[in-house]
C-alpha positions as CSV (number, residue, x, y, z in Angstrom):
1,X,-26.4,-12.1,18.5
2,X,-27.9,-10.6,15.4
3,X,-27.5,-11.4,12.1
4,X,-28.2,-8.5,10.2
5,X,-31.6,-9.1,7.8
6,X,-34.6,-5.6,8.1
7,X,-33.0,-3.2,5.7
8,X,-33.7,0.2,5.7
9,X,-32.8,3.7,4.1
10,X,-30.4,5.7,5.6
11,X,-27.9,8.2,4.1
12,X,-28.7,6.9,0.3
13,X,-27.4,3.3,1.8
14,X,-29.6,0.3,2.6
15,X,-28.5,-0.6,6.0
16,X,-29.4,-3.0,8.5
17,X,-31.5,-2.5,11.6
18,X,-30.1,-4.0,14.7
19,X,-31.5,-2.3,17.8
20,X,-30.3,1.4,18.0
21,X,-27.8,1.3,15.4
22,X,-28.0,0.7,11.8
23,X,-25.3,-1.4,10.5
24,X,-24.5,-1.8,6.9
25,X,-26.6,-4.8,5.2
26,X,-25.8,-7.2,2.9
27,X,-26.0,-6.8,-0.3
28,X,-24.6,-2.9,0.4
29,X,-21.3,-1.6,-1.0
30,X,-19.1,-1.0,2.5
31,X,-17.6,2.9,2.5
32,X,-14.0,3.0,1.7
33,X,-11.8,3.9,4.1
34,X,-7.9,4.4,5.1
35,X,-6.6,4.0,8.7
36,X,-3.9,3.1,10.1
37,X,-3.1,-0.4,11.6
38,X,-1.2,-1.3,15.0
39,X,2.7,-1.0,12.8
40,X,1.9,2.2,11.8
41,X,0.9,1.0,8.1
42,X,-1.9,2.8,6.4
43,X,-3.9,-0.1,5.0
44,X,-7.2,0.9,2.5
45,X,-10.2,-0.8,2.2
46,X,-10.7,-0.8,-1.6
47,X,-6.6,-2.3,-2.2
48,X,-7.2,-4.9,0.5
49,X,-10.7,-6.4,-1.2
50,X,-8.6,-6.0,-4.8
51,X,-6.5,-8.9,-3.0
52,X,-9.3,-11.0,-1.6
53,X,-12.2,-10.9,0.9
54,X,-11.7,-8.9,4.0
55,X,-13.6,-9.7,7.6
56,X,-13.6,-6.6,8.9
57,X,-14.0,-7.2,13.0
58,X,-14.9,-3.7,14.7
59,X,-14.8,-4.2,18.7
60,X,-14.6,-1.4,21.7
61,X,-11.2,-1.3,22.9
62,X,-8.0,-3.1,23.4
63,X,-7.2,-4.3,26.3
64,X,-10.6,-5.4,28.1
65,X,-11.6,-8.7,28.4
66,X,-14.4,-9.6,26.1
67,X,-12.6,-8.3,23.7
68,X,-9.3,-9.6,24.3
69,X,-10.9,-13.1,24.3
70,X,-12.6,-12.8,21.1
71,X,-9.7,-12.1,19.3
72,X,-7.5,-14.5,20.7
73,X,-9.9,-16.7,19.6
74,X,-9.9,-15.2,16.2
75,X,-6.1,-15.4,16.2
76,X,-6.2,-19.2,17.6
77,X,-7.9,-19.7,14.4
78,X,-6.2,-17.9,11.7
79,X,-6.1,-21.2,9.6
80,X,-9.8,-20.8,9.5
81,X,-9.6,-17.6,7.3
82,X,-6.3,-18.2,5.8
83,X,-8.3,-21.6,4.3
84,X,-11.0,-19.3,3.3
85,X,-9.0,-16.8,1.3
86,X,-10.3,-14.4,3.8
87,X,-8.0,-11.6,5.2
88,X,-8.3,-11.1,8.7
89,X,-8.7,-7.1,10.2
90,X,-9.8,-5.5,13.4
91,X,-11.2,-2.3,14.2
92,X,-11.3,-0.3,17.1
93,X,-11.1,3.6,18.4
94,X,-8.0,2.8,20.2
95,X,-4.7,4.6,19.2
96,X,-2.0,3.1,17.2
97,X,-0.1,3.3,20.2
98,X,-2.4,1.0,22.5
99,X,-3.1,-1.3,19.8
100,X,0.6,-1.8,19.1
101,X,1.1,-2.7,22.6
102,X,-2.0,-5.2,22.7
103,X,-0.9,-6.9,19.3
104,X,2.6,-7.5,20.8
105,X,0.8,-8.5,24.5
106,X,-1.4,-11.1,22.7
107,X,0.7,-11.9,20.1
108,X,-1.6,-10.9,17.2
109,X,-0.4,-11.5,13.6
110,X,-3.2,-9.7,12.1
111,X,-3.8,-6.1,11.1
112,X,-5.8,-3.9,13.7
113,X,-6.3,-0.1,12.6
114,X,-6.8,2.5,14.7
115,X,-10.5,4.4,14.2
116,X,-9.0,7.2,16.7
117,X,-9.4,10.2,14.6
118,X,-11.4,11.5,13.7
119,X,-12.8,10.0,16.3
120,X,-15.1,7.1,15.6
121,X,-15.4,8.0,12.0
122,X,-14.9,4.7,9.7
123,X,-17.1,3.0,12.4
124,X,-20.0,5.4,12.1
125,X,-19.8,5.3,8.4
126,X,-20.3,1.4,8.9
127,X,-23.4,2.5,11.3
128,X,-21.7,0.4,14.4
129,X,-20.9,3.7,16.5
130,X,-22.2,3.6,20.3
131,X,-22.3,8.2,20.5
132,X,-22.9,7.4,24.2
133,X,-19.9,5.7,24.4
134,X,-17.5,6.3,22.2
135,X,-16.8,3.0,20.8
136,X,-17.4,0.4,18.4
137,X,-19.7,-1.7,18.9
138,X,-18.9,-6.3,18.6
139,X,-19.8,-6.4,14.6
140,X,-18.0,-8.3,11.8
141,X,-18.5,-7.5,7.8
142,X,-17.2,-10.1,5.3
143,X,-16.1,-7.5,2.3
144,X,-16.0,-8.7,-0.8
145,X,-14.8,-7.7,-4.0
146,X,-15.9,-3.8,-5.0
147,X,-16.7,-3.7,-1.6
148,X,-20.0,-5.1,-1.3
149,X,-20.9,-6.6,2.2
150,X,-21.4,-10.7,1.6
151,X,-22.2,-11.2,5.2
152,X,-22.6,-9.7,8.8
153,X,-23.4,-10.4,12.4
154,X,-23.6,-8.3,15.3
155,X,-23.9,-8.2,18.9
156,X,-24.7,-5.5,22.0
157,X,-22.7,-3.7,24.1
158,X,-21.1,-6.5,26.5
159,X,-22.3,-9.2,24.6
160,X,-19.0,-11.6,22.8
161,X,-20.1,-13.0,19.2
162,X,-20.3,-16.5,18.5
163,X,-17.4,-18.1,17.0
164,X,-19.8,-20.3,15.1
165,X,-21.1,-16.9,13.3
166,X,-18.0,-16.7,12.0
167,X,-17.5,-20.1,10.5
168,X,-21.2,-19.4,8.9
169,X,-19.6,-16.1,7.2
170,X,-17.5,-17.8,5.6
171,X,-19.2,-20.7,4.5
172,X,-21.3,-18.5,3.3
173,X,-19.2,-16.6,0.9
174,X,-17.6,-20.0,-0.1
């Protein structure tokens, strides 16, 4: 796992190298964005930080099983954020559709929006697009308010994130 630390310029905004991709750093105000989550909701990025810290958690796709057990985790440990103040989010390319039907399958209580079109976008604005892919990559931004990033970790393709990493984003922001 990486935490995010080697800033660079890229596109007018410092960003964080990590391997191939270059992943917003902290310190960096996060693009804002508006997708839709899993009900159909359109959910923005600069209303939800006006309400409180956001952990943004981009991952590849529904339905596979690093994924699926990194967010059951997550949601085995909603009390976690909830303590924090921090509002819990997912992001992935999959279609409202698919998410909708993994949110009921796992029983997710959290918001997931769909990054399905254009395809990949609010995830190459936050640098953690895999082109070959077509995916997310595993990376989590704590967004604070005005929307500057107050932590991040990521991992590679195939690689689950530590839970601990987690528990240190938040300390951190506490």
């Amino acid at each position: 796992m990486a935490m995010v630390g080697v800033t660079e310029e890229m596109n007018g905004a410092a960003c964080a190298k990590n391997g191939e991709h270059m992943s917003l750093a902290v310190g960096t105000q996060a693009p804002d964005f508006t997708l839709s989550d899993q009900h159909g909701e359109e959910l923005t990025l600069s209303e939800l930080v006006a309400e409180g810290p956001v952990a943004l958690v981009f991952f590849p796709l529904a339905f596979s099983g690093i994924c699926t057990n990194e967010l059951c985790e997550l949601r085995d440990n909603l009390a976690m954020f909830a303590d924090s103040k921090v509002r819990l989010v997912g992001v992935s390319v999959d279609s409202v559709y698919t998410l909708k039907a993994w949110a009921e399958t796992e029983g997710y209580e959290f918001s997931i929006l769909s990054d399905f079109w254009p395809h990949g976008e609010v995830s190459k604005q936050f640098g953690v697009f895999v082109e070959e892919a077509g995916i997310a990559t595993r990376a989590t931004f704590v967004i604070g308010e005005d929307r500057k990033v107050l932590a991040s970790f990521e991992t590679e393709p195939g690689q689950a994130r530590d839970f601990a990493s987690y528990k240190e984003a938040l300390a951190a922001i506490a």
